[in-house]
DSSP file (Angstrom, degrees, kcal/mol; ACC not computed):
  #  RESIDUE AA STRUCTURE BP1 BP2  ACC     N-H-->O    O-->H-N    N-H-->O    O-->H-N    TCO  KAPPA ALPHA  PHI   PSI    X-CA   Y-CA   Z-CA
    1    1 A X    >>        0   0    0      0, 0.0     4,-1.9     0, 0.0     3,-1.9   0.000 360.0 360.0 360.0 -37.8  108.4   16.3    5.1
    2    2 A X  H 3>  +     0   0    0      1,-0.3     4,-0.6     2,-0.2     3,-0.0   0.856 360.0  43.1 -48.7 -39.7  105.3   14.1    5.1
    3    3 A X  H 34 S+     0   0    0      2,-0.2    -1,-0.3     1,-0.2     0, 0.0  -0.326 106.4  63.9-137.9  35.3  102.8   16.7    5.9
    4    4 A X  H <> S+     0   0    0     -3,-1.9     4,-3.9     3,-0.1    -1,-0.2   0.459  99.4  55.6 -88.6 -19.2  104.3   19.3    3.4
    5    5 A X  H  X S+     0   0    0     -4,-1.9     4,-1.7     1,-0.2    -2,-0.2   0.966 110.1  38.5 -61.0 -53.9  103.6   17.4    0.6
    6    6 A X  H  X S+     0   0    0     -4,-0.6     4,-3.6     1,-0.2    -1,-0.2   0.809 115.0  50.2 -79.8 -32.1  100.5   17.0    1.0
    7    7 A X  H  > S+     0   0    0      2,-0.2     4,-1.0     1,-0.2    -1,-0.2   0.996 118.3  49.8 -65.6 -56.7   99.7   20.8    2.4
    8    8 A X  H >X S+     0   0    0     -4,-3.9     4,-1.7     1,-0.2     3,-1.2   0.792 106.6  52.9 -30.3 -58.0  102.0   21.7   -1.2
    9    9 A X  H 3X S+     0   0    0     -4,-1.7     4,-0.9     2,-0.2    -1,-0.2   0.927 114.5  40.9 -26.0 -79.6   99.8   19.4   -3.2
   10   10 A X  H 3X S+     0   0    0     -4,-3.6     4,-1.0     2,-0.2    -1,-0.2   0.551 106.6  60.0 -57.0 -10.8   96.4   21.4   -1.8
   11   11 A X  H <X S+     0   0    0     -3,-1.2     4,-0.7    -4,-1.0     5,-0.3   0.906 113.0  39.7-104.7 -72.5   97.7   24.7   -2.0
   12   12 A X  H  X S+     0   0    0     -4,-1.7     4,-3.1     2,-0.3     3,-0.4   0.594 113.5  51.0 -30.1 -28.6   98.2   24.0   -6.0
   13   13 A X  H  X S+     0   0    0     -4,-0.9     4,-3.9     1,-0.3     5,-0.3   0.948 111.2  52.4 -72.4 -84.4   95.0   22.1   -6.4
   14   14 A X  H  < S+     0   0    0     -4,-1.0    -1,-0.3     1,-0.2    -2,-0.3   0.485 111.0  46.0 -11.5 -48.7   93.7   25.2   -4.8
   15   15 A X  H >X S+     0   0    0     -4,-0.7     4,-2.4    -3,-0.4     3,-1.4   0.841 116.8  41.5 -86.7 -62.0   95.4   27.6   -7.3
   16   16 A X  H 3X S+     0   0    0     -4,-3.1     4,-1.7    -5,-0.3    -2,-0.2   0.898 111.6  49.4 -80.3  -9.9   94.6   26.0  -10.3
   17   17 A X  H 3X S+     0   0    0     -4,-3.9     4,-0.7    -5,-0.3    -1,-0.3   0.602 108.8  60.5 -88.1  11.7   90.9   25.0   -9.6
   18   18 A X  H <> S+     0   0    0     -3,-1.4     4,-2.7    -5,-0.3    -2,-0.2   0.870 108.8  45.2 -77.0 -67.4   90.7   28.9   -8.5
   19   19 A X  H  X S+     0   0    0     -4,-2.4     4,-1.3     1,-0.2    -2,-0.2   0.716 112.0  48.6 -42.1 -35.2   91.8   29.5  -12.3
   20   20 A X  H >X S+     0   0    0     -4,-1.7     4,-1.5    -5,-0.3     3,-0.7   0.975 107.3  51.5 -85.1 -41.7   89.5   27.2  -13.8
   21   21 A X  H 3X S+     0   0    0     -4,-0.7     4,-1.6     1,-0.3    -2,-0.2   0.908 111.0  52.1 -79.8 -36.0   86.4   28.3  -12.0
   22   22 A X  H 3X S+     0   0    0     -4,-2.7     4,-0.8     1,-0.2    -1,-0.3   0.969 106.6  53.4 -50.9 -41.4   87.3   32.2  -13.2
   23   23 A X  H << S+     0   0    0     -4,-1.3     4,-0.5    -3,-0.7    -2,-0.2   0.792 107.3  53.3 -89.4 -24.1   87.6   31.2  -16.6
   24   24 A X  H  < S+     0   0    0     -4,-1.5    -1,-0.3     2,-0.2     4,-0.2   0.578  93.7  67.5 -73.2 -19.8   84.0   29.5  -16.5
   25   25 A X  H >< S+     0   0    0     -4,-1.6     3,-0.5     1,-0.2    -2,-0.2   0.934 107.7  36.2 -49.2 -53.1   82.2   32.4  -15.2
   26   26 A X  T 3< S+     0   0    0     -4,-0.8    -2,-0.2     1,-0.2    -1,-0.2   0.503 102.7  69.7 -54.3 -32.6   82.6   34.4  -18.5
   27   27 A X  T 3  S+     0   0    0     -4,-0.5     2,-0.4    -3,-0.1    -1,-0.2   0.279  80.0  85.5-130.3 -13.9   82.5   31.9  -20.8
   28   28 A X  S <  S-     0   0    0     -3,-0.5     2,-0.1    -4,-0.2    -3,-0.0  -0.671  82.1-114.1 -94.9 159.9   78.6   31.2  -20.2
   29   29 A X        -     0   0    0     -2,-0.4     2,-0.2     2,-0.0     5,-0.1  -0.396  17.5-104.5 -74.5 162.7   76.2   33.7  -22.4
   30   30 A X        -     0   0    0     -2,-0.1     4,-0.4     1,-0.1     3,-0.2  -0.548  25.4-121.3 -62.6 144.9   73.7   36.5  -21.8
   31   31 A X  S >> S+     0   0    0      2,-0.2     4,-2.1    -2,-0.2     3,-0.5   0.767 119.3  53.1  22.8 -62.8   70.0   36.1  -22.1
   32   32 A X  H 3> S+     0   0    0      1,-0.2     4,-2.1     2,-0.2    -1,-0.2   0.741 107.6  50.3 -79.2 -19.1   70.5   38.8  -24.7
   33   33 A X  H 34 S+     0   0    0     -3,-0.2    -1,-0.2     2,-0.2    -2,-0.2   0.556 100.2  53.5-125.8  28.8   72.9   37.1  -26.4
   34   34 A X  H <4 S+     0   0    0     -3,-0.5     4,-0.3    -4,-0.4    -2,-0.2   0.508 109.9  57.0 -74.9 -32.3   71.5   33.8  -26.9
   35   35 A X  H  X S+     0   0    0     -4,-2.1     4,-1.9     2,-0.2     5,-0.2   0.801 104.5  50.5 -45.7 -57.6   68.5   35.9  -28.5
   36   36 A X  H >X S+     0   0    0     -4,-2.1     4,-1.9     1,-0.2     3,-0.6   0.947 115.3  41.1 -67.1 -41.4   70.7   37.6  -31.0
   37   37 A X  H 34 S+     0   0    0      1,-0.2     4,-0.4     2,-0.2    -1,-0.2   0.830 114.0  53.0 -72.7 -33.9   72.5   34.0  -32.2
   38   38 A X  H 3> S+     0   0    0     -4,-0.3     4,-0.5     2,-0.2    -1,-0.2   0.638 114.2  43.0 -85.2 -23.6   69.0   32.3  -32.2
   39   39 A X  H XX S+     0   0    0     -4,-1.9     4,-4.0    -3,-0.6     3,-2.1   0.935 114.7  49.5 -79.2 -59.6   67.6   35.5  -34.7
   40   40 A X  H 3< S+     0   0    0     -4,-1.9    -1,-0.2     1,-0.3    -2,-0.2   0.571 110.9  54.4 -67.1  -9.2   70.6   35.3  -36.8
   41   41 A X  H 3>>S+     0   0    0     -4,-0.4     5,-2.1     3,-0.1     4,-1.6   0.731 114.7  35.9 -52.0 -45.2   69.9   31.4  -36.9
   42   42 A X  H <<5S+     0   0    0     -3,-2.1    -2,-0.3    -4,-0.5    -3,-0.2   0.791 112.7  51.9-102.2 -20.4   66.7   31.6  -38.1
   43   43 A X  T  <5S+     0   0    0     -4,-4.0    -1,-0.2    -5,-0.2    -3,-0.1   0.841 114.7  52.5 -83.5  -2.3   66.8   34.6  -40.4
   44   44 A X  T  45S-     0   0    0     -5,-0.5    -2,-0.2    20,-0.1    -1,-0.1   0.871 114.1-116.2 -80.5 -43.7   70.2   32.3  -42.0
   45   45 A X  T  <5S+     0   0    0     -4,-1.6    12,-2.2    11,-0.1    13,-0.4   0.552  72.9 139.7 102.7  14.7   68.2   29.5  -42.4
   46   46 A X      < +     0   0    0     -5,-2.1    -4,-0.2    10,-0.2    -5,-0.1   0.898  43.6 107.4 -51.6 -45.9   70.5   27.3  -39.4
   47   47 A X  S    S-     0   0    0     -6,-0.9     9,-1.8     8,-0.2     2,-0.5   0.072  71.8-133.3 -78.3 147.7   67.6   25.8  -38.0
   48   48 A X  B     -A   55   0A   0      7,-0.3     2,-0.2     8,-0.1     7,-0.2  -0.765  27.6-131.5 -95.4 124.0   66.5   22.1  -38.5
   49   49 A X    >   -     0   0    0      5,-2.9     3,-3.6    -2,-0.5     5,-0.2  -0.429  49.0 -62.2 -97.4 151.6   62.7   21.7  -39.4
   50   50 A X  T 3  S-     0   0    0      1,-0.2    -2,-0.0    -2,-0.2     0, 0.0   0.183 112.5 -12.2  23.5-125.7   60.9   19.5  -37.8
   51   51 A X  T 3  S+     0   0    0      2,-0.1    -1,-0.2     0, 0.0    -2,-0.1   0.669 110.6  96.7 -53.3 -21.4   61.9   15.8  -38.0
   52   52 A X    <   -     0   0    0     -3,-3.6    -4,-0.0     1,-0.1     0, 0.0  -0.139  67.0-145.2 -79.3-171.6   64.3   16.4  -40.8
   53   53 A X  S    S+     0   0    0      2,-0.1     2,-0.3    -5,-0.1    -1,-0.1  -0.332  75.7  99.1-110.8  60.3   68.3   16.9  -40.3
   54   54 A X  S    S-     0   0    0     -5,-0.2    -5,-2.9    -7,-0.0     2,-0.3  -0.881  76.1-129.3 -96.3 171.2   68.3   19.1  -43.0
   55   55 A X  B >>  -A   48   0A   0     -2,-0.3     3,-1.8    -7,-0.2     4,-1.6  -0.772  28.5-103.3-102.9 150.2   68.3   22.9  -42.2
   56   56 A X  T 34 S+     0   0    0     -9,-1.8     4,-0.3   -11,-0.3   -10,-0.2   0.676 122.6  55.9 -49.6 -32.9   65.7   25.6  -43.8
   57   57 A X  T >4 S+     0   0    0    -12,-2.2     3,-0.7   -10,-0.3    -1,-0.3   0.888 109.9  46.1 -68.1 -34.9   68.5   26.8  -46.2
   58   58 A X  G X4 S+     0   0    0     -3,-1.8     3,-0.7   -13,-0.4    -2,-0.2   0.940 120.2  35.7 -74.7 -45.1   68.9   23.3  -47.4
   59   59 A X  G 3< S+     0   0    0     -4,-1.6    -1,-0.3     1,-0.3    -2,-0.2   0.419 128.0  33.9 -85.9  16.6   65.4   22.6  -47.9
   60   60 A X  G X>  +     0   0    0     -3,-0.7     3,-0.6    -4,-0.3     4,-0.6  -0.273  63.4 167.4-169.3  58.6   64.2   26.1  -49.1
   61   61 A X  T <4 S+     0   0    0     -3,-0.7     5,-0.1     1,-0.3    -3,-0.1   0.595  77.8  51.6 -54.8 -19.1   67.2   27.8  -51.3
   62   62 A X  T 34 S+     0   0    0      1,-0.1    -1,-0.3     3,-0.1     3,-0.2   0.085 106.4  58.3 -88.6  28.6   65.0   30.8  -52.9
   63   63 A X  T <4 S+     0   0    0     -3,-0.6     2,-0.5     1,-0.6    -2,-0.2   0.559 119.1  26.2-127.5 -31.5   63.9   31.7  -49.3
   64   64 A X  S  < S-     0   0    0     -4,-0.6    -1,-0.6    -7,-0.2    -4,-0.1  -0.971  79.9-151.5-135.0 118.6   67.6   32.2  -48.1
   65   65 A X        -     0   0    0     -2,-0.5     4,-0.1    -3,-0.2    -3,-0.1  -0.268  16.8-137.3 -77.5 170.9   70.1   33.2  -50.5
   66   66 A X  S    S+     0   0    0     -5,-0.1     2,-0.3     2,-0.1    -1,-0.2   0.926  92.4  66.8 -97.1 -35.3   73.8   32.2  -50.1
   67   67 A X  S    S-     0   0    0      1,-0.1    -2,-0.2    -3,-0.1    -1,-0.1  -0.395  97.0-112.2 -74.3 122.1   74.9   35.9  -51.2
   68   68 A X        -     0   0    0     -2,-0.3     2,-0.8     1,-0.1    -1,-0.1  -0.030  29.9-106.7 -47.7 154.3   73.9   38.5  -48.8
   69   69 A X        -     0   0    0     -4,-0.1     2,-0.6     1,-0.0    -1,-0.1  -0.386  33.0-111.2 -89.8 114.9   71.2   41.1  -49.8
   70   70 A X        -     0   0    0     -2,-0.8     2,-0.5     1,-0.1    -1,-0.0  -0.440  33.1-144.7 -37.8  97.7   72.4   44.8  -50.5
   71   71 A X        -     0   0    0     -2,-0.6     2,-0.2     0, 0.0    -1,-0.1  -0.790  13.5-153.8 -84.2 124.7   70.9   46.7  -47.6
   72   72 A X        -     0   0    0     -2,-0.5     2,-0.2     1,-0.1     0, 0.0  -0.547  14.3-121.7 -94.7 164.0   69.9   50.3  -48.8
   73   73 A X     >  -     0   0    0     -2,-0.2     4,-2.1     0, 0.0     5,-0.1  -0.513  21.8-117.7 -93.0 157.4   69.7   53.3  -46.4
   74   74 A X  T  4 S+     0   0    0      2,-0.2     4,-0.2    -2,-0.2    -2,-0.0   0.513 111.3  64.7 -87.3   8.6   66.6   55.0  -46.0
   75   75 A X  T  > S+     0   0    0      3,-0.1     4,-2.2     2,-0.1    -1,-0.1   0.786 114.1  36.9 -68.5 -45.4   67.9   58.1  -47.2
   76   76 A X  H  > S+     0   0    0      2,-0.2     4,-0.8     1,-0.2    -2,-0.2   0.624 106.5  56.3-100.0   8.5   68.3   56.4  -50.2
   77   77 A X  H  X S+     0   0    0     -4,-2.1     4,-2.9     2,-0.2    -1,-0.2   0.596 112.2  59.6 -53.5 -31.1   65.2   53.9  -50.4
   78   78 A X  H  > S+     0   0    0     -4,-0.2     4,-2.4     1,-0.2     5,-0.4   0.935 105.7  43.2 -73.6 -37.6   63.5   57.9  -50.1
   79   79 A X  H  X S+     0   0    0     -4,-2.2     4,-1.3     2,-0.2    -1,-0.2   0.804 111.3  55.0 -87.1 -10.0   65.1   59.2  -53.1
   80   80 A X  H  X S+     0   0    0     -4,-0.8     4,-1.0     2,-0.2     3,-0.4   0.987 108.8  43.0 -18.1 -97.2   64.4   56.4  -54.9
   81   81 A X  H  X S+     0   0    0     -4,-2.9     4,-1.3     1,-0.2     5,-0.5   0.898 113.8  54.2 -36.9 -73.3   60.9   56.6  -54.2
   82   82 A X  H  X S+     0   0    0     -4,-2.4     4,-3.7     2,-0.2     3,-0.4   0.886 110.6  48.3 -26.3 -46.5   61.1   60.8  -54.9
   83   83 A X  H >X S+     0   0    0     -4,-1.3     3,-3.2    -3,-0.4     4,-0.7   0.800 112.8  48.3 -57.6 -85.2   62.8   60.0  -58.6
   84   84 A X  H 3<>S+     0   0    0     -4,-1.0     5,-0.5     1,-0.2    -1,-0.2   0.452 115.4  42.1 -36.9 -13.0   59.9   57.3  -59.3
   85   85 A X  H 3<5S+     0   0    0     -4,-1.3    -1,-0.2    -2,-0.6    -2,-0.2   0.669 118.2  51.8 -87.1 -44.5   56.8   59.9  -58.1
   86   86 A X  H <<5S+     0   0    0     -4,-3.7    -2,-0.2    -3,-3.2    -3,-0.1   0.922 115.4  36.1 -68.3 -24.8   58.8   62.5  -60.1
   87   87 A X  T  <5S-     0   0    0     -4,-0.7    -1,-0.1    -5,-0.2    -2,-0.1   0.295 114.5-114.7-105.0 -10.9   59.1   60.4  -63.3
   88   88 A X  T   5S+     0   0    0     -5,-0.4    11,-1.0     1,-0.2    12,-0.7   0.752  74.3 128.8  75.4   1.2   55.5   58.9  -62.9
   89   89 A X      < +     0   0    0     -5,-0.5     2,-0.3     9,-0.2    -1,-0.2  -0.005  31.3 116.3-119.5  66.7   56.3   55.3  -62.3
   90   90 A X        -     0   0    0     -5,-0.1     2,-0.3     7,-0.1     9,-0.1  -0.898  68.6-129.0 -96.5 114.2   54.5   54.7  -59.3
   91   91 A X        -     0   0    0     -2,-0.3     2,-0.3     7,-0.2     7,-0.2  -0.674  29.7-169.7 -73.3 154.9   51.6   52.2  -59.6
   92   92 A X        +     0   0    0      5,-0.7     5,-0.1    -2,-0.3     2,-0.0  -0.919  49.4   0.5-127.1 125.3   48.3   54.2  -58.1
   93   93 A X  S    S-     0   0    0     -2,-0.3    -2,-0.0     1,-0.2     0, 0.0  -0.226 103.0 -56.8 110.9 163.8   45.2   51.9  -57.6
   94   94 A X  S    S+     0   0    0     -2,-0.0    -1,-0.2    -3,-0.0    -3,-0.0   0.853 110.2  90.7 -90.9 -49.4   44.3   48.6  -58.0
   95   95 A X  S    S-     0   0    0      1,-0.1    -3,-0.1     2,-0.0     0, 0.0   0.015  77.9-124.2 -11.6 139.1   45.3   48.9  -61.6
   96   96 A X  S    S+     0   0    0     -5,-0.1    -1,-0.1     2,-0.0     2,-0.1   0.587  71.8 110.9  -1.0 -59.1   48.8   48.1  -63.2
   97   97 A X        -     0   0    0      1,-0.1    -5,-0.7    -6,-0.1     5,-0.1  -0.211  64.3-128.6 -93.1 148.8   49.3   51.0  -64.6
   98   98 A X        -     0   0    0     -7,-0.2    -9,-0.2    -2,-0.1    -7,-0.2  -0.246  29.4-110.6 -84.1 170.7   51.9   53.7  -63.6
   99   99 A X  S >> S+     0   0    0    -11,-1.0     3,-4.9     1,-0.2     4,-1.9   0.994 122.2  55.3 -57.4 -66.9   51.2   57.5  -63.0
  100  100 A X  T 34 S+     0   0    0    -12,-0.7     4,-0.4     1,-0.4     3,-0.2   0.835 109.9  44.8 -58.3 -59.9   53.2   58.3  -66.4
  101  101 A X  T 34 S+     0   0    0    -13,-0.5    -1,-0.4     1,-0.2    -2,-0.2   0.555 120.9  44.6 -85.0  18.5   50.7   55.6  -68.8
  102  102 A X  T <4 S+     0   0    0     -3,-4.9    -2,-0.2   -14,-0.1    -1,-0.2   0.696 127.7  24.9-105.4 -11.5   47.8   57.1  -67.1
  103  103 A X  S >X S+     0   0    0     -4,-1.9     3,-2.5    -3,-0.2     4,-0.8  -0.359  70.1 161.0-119.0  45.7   48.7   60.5  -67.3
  104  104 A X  T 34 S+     0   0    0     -4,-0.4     7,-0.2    -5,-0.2    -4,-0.1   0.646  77.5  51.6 -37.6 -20.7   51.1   60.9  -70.3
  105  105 A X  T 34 S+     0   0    0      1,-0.2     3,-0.2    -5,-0.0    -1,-0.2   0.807 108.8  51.0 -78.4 -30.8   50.8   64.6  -70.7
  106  106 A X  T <4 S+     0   0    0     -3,-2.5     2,-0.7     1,-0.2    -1,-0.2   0.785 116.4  41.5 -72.5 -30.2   51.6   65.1  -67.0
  107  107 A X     <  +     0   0    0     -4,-0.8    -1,-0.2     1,-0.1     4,-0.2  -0.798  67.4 163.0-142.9  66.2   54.9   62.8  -67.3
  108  108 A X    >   +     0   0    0     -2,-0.7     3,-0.8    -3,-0.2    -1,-0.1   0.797  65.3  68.8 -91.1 -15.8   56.3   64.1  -70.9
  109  109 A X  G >  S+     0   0    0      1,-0.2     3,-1.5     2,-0.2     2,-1.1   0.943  95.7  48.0 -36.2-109.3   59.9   62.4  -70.0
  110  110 A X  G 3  S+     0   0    0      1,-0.3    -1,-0.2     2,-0.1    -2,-0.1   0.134 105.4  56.9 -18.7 -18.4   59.0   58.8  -70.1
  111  111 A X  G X  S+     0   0    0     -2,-1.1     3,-0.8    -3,-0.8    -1,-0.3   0.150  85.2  87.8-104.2   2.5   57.3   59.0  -73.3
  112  112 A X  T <  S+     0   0    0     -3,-1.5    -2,-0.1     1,-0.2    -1,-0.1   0.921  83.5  55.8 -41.5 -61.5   60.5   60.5  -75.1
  113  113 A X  T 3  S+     0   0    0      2,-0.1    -1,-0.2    -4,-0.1     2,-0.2   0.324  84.7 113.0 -70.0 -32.8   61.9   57.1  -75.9
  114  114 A X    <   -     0   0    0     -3,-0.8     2,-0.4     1,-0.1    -3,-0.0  -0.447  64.5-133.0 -76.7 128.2   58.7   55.9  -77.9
  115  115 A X        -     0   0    0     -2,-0.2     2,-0.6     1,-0.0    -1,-0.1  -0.655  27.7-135.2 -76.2 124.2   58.8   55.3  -81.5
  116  116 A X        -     0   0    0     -2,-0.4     2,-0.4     1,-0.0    -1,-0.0  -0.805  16.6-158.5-111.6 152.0   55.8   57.0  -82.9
  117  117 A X        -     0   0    0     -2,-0.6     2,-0.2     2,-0.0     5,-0.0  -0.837  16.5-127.1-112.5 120.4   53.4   55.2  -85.7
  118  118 A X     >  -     0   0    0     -2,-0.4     4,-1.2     1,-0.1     3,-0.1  -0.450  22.0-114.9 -56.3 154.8   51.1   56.9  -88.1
  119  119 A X  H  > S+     0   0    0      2,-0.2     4,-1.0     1,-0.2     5,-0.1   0.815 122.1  56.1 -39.5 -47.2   47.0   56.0  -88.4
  120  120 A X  H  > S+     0   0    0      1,-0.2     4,-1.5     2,-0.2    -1,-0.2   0.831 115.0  42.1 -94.0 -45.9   47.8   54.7  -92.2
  121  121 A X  H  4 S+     0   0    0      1,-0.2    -1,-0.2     2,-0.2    -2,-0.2   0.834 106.2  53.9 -93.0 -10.7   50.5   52.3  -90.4
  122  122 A X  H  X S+     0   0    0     -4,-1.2     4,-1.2     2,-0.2    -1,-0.2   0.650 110.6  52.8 -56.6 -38.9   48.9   51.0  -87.5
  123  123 A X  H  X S+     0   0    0     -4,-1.0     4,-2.9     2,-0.2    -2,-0.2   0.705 107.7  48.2 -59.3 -31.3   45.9   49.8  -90.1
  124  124 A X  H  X S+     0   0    0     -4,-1.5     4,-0.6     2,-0.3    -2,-0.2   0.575 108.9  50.7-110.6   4.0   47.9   48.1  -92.2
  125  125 A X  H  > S+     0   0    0     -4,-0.2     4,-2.3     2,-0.1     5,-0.5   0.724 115.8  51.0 -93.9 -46.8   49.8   46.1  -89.2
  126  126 A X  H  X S+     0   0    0     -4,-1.2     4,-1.9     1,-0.2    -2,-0.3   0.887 111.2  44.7 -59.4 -37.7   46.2   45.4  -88.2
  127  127 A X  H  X S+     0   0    0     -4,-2.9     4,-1.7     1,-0.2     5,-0.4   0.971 110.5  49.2 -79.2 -19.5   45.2   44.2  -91.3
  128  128 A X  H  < S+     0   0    0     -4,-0.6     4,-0.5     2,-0.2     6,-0.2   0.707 111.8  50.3 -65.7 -16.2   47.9   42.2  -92.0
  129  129 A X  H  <>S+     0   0    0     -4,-2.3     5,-2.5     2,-0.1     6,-0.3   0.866 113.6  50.7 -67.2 -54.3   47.6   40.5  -88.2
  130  130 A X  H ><5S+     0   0    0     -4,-1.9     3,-1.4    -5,-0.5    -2,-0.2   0.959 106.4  50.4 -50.1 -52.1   44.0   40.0  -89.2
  131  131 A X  T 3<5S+     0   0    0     -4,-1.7    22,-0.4     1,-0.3    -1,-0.2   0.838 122.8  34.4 -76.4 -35.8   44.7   38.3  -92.7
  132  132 A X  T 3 5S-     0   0    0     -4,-0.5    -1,-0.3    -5,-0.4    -2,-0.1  -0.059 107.5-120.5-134.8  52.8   47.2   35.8  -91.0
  133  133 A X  T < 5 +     0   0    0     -3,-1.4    12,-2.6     1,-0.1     2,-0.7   0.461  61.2 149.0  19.3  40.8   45.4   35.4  -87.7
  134  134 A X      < +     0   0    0     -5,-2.5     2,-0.3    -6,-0.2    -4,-0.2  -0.354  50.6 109.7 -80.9  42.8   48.8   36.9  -85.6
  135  135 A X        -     0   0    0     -2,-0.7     9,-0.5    -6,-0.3    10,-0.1  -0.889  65.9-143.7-121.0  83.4   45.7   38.2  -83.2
  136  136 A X  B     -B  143   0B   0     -2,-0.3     2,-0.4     7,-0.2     7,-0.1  -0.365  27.5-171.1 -53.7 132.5   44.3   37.1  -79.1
  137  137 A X        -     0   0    0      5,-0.5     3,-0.3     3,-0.0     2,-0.2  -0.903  52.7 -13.6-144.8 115.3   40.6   37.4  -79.1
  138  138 A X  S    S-     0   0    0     -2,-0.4    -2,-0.0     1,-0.2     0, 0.0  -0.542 116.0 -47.0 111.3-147.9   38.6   37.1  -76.1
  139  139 A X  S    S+     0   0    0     -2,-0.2     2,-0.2    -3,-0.1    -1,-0.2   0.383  99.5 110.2 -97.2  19.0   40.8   35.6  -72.9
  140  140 A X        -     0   0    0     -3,-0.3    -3,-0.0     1,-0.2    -4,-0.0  -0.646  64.7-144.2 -88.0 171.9   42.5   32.7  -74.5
  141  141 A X  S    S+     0   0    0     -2,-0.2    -1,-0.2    -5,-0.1    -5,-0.1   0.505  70.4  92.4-106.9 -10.7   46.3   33.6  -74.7
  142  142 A X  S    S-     0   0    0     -5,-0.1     2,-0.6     1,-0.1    -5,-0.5  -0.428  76.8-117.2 -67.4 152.3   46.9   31.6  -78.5
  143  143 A X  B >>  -B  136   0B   0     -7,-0.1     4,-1.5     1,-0.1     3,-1.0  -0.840  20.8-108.9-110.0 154.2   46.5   33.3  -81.5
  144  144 A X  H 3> S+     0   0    0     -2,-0.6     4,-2.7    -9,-0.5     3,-0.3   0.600 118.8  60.1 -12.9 -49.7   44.1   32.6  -83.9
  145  145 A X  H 34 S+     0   0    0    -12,-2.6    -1,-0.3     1,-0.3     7,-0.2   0.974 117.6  36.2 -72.3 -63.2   46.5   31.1  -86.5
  146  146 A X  H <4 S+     0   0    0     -3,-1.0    -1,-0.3   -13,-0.2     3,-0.3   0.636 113.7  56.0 -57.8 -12.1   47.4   28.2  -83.4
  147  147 A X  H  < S+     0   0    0     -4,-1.5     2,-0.5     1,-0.4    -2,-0.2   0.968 128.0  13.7 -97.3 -55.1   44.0   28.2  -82.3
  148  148 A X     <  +     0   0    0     -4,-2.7    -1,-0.4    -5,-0.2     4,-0.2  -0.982  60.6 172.6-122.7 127.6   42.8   27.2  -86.2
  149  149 A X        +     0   0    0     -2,-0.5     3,-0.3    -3,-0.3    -1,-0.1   0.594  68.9  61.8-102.3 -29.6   45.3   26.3  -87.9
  150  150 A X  S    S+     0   0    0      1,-0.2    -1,-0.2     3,-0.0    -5,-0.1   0.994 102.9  50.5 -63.2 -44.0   43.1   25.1  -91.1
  151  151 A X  S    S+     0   0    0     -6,-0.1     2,-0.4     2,-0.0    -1,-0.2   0.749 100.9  76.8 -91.9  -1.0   41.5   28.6  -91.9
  152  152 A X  S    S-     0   0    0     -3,-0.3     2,-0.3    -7,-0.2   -20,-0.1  -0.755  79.7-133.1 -91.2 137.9   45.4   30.6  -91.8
  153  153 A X        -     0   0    0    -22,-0.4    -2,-0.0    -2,-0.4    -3,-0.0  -0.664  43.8 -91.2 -77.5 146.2   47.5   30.1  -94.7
  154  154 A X        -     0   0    0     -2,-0.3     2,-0.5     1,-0.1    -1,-0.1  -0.213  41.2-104.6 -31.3 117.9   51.5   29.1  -93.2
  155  155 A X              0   0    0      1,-0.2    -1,-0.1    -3,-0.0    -3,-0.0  -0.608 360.0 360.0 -72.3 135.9   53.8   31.5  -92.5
  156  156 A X              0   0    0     -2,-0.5    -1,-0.2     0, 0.0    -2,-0.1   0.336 360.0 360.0-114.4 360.0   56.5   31.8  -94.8
């Protein structure tokens, strides 16, 4: 009876350290998937920069939003783009300006919407901007009436 215990004893030890060492085989990660949790870190903003303990998210909240972004397809990022080429509001250029205000005739859609002004009323909002210096001249962004204030009468 002395020398079953002990063989009993080893043939459990045996059994369960059999079990433990299966369940640690599996349990370590891939190569590949130590990559994919280290991208999904850093485009999340998990990572700790440099010396601090705070994390990129913490320290840079417009660079990682907490809501997730709306992922478009590229079927539809194309028909996007296709509406906006058809409708002429593509910028072209080093310019600003869209197809549709550089070619209005081409792009007759877009201009629909536009309130149109006679010659007779377009003068008389220019002079009346002029007469109470409501005007930008040159590259400052004030108008005249803030820029000198003595030579404008108040507005009332």
């Amino acid at each position: 009876m002395k020398r079953t215990l002990p063989a009993l004893s080893l043939a459990v030890a045996t059994l369960f350290a059999g079990q433990a060492m299966a369940l640690n085989v599996n349990t370590t990660p891939t190569r590949a998937e130590v990559q994919a949790e280290l991208a999904q870190a850093i485009n999340a903003g998990e990572m700790l920069s440099g010396d601090s303990s705070q994390t990129l998210r913490e320290m840079y909240p417009a660079v990682y939003p907490s809501q997730p972004v709306a992922v478009k397809t590229r079927a539809e990022v194309r028909a996007e783009l296709e509406q906006a080429v058809r409708e002429g509001n593509v910028v072209v250029g080093e310019s600003s300006a869209t197809l549709s205000e550089m070619y209005p005739a081409l792009y007759p859609a877009a201009h629909q919407d536009v309130a149109m002004k006679t010659r007779a009323q377009v003068q008389s909002e220019l002079v009346e901007a002029i007469r109470t210096g409501d005007m930008v001249v040159g590259q400052s962004s004030q108008p005249l009436n803030q820029m000198y204030p003595q030579q404008y009468p108040a507005n009332s």
